[in-house]
C-alpha positions as protocol buffer text, in pm:
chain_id: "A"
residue {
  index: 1
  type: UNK
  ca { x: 11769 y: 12370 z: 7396 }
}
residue {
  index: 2
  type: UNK
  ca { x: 11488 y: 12171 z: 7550 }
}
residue {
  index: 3
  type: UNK
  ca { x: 11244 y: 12323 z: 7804 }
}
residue {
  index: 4
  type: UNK
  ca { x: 11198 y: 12164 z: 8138 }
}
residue {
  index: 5
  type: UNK
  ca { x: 10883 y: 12140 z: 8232 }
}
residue {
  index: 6
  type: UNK
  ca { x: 10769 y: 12165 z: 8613 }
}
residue {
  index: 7
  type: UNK
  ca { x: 10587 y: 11932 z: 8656 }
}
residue {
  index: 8
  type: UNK
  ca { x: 10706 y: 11588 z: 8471 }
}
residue {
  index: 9
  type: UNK
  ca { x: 10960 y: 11363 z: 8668 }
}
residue {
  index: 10
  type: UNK
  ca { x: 11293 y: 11339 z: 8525 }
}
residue {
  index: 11
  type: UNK
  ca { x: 11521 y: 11042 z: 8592 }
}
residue {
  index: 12
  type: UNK
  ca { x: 11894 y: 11005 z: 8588 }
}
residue {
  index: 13
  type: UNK
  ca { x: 12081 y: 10786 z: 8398 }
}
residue {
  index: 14
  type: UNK
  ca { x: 12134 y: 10560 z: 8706 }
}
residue {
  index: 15
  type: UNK
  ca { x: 11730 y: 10528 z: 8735 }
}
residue {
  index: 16
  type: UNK
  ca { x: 11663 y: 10475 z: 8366 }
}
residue {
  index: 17
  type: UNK
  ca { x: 11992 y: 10173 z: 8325 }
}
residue {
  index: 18
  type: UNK
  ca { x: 11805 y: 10061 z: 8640 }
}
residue {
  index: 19
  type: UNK
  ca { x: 11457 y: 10019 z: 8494 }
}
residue {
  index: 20
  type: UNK
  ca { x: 11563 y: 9858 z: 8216 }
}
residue {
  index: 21
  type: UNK
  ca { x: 11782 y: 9635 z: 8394 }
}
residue {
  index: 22
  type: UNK
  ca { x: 12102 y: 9730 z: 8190 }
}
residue {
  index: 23
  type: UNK
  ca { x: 12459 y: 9971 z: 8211 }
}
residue {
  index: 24
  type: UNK
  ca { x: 12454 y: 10317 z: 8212 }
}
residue {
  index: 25
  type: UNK
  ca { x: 12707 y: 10284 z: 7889 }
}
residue {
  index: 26
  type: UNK
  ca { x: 12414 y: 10114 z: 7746 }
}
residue {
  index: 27
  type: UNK
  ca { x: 12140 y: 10357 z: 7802 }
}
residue {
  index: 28
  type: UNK
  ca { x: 12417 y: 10627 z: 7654 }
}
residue {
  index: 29
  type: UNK
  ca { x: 12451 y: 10383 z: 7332 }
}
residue {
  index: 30
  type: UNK
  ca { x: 12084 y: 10373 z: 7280 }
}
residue {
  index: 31
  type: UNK
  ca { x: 12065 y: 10723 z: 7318 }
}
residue {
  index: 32
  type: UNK
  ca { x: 12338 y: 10801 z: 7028 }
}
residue {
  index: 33
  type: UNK
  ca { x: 12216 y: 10521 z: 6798 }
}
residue {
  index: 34
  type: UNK
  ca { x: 11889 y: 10700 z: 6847 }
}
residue {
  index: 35
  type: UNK
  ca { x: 11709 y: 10385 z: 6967 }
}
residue {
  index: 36
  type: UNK
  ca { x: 11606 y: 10564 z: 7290 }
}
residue {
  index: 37
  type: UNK
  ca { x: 11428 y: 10895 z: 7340 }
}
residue {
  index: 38
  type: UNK
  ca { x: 11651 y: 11194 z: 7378 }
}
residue {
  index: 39
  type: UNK
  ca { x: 11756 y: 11278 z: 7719 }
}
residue {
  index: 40
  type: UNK
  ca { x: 11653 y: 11690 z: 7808 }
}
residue {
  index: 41
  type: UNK
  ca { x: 12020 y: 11849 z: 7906 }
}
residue {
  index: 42
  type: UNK
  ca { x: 11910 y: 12073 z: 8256 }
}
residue {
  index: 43
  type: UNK
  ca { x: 12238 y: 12218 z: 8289 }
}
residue {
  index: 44
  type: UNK
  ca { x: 12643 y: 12136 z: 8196 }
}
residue {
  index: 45
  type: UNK
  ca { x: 12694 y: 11728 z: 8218 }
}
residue {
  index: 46
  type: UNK
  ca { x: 12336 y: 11711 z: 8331 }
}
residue {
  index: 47
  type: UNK
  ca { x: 12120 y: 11485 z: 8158 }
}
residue {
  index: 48
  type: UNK
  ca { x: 11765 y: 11371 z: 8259 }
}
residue {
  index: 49
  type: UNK
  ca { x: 11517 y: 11193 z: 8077 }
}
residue {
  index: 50
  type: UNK
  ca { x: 11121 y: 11234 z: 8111 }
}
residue {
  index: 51
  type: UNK
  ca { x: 10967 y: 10951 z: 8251 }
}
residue {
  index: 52
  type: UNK
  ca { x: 10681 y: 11081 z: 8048 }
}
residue {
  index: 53
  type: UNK
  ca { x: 10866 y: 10969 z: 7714 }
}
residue {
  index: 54
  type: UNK
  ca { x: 11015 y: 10654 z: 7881 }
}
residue {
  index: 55
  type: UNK
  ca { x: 10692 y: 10506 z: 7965 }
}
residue {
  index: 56
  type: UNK
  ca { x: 10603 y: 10584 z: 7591 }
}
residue {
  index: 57
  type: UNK
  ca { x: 10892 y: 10415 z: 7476 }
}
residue {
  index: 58
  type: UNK
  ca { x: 10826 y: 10080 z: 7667 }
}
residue {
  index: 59
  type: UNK
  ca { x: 10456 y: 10111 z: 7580 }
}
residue {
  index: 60
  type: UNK
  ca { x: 10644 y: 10115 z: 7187 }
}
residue {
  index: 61
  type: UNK
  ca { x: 10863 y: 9810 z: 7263 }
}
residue {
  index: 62
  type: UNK
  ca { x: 10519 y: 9597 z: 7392 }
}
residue {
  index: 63
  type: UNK
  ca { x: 10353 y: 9721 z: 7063 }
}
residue {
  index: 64
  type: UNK
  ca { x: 10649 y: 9578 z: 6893 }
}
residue {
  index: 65
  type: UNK
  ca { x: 10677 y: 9265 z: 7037 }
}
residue {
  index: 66
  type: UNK
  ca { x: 10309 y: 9200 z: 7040 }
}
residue {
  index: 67
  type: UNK
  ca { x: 10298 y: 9260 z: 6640 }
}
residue {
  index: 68
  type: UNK
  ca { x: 10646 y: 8992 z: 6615 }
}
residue {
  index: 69
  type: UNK
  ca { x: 10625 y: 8770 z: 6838 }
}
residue {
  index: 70
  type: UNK
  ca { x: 10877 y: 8565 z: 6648 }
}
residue {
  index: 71
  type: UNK
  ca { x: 11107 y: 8834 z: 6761 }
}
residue {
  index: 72
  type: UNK
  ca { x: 11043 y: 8852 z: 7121 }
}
């Protein structure tokens, strides 16, 4: 099981479908198709995600779409 760590934000579900501008359903499809970093469980239908590892992931995406641009 993952460690939670003091002093990192975590955000809901509600937070993270809200940054990106999409459903929850579709922040929970990412996250099974593994196209999403992997959410820390902090107790029994309790899942957070670092905000830590989601600014990392949009900082990936950029990267992405700077390199195909075509594809942006």
């Amino acid at each position: 099981m993952n460690q939670v760590e003091l002093n990192e934000i975590y955000l809901t579900v509600n937070q993270v479908a809200e940054r990106y501008g999409v459903s929850k359903d579709t922040i929970w499809r990412w996250k099974r198709e593994g196209d999403f970093p992997k959410g820390v469980k902090v107790g029994p239908n309790c899942t957070r995600w670092r905000q830590s590892e989601i600014i990392a992931h949009e900082a990936s995406l950029q990267t992405c779409c700077m390199t195909h641009l075509a594809f942006c």
